[in-house]
C-alpha positions as CSV (number, residue, x, y, z in Angstrom):
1,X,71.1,62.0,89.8
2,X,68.9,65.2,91.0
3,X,69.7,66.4,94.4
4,X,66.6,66.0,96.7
5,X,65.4,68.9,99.3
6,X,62.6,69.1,102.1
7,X,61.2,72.5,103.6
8,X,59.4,72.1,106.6
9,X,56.8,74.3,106.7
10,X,54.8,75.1,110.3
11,X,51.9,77.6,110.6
12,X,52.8,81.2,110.9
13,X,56.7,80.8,108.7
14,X,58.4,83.7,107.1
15,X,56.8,83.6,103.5
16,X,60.4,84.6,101.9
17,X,62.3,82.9,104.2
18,X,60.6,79.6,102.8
19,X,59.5,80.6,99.1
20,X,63.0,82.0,97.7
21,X,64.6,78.3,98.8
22,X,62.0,76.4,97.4
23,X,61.8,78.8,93.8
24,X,65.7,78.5,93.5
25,X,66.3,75.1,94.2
26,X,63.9,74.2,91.9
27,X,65.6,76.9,89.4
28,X,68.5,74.9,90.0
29,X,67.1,71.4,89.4
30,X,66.6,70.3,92.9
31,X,63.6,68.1,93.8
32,X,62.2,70.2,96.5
33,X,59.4,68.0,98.8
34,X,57.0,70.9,100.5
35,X,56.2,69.1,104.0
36,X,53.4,70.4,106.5
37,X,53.6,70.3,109.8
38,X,50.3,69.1,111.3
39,X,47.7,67.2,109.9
40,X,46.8,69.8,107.6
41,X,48.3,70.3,103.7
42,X,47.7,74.0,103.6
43,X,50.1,76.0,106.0
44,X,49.8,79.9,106.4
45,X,52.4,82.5,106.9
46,X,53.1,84.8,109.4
47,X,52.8,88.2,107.7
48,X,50.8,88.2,104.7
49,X,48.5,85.1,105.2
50,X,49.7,83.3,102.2
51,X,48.8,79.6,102.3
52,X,51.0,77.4,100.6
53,X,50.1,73.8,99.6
54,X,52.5,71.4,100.6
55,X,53.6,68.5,98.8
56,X,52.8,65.9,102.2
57,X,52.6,66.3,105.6
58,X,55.7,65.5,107.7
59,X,53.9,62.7,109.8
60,X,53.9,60.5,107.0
61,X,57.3,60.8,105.5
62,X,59.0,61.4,108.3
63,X,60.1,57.7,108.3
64,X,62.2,58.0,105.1
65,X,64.1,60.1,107.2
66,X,67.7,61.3,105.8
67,X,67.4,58.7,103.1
68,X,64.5,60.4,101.0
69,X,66.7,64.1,100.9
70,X,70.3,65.6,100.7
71,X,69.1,69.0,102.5
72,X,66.8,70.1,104.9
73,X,65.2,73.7,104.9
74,X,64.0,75.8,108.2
75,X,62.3,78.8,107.5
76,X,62.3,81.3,110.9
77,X,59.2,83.6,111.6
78,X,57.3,83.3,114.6
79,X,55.4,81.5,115.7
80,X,56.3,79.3,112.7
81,X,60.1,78.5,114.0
82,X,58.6,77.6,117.2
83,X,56.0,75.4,116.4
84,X,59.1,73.3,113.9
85,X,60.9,73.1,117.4
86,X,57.8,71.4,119.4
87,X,57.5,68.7,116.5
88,X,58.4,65.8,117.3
89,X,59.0,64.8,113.8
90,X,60.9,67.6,113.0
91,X,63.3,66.3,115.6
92,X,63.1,63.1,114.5
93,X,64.3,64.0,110.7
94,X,66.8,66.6,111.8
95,X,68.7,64.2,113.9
96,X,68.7,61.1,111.8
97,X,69.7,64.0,108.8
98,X,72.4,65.1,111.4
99,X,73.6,61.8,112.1
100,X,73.9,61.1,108.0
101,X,75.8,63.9,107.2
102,X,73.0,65.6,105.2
103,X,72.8,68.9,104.5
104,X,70.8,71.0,107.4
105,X,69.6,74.3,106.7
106,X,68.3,77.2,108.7
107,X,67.0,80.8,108.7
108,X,66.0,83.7,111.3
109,X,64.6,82.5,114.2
110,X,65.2,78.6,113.5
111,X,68.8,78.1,114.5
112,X,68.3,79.2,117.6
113,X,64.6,77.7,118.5
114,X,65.1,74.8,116.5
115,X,68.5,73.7,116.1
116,X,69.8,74.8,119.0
117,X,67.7,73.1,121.8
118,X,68.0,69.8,119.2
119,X,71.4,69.9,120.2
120,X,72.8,70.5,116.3
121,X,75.0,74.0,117.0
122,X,77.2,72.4,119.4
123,X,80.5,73.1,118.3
124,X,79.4,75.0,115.2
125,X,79.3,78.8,113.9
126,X,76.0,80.2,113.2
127,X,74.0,83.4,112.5
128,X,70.4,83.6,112.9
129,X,68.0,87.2,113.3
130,X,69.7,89.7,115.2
131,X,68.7,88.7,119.4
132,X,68.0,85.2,119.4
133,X,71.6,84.1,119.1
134,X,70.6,85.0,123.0
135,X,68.4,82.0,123.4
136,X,71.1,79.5,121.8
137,X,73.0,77.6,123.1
138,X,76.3,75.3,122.3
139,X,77.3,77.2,119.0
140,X,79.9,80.3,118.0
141,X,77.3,83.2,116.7
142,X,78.4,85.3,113.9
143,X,76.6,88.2,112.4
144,X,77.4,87.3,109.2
145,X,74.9,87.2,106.5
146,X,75.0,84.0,106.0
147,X,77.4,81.4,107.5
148,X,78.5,77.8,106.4
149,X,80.2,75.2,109.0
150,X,80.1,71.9,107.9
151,X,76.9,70.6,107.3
152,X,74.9,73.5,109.0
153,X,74.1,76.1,107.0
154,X,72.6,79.1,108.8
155,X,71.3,82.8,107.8
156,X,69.7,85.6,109.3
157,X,66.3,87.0,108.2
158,X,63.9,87.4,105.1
159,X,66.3,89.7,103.4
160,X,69.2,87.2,103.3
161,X,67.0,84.2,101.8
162,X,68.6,84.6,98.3
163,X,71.8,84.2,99.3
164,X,70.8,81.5,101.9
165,X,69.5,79.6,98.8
166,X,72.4,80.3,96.7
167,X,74.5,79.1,99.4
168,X,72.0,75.5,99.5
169,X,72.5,75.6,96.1
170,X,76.6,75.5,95.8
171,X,77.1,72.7,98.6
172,X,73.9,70.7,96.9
173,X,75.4,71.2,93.3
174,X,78.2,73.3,92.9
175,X,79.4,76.9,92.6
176,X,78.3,77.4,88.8
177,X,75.1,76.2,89.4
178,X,74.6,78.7,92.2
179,X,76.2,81.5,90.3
180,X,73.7,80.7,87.6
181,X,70.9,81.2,89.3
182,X,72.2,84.1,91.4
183,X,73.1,85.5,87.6
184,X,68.9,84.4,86.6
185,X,67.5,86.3,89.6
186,X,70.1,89.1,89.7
187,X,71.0,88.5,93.0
């Protein structure tokens, strides 16, 4: 059975931080739903104006909540990580994927705007971009590239996006599958 993932994409993300998750879990076999947030399909990125289609937009498929995916996916940027963190469905699906055990990933600026004031660091090790582990709260910060802690995997910035995906990838699949695709990219 194919492991299911949802990026949650909000105008103005980090273009890596949200394309090298989506192109490697997909590499890896995962189903990977593109969700919008907004009323809008098209989303555009912070730094180079790419617009990416998504797949839905997070208003309607928000009430399949942790039972539609295994992982969740935050890219950072700004303003993109903080317009994630005023949605209310994005609070809605992170909690009841929280509550389900599921997978809950995030990257640069999200773990601290997002996951933090949703209450889902507290107890837990996390990294994030280099001065916003200032601006969370309840969590252990860690400058490590990228840091695992249960259910919560976090990572810093656009140039640690591979091996945030590779790390998805392991706890999704498993270890070979991830070193395969690390091996494909030459991570």
């Amino acid at each position: 059975m194919s492991k299911k993932a949802i990026v949650l994409l909000a105008e103005g993300f980090e273009e890596v931080e949200a394309i090298t998750p989506i192109d490697y879990l997909r590499r890896a076999g995962v189903e990977v739903t593109v969700a919008a947030i907004g009323d809008s399909l098209i989303v555009k990125g912070r730094w180079s104006g790419l617009k990416v289609t998504s797949d839905a937009v997070l208003s309607k498929i928000v009430k399949q909540g942790a039972n539609g995916w295994d992982a969740v996916i935050l890219p950072g940027g700004m303003p993109g990580a903080a317009n994630l963190a005023a949605s209310k469905e994005t609070e809605e699906l992170l909690k009841d994927m929280a509550a389900s055990g599921k997978l809950i990933c995030a990257i640069c600026a999200s773990p601290a705007l997002v996951l933090s004031p949703f209450g889902l660091l507290a107890g837990k090790k996390f990294t994030c971009y280099p001065g916003m582990e200032e601006k969370a709260k309840g969590g252990s910060w860690s400058d490590d590239r990228v840091v695992i802690d249960g259910n919560i995997i976090t990572s810093r910035g656009a140039g640690t996006a591979g091996e945030f995906a590779i790390a998805i990838i392991e706890k999704l699949i498993d270890k070979t599958a991830a070193q395969k695709i690390a091996e494909t990219v030459l991570l």
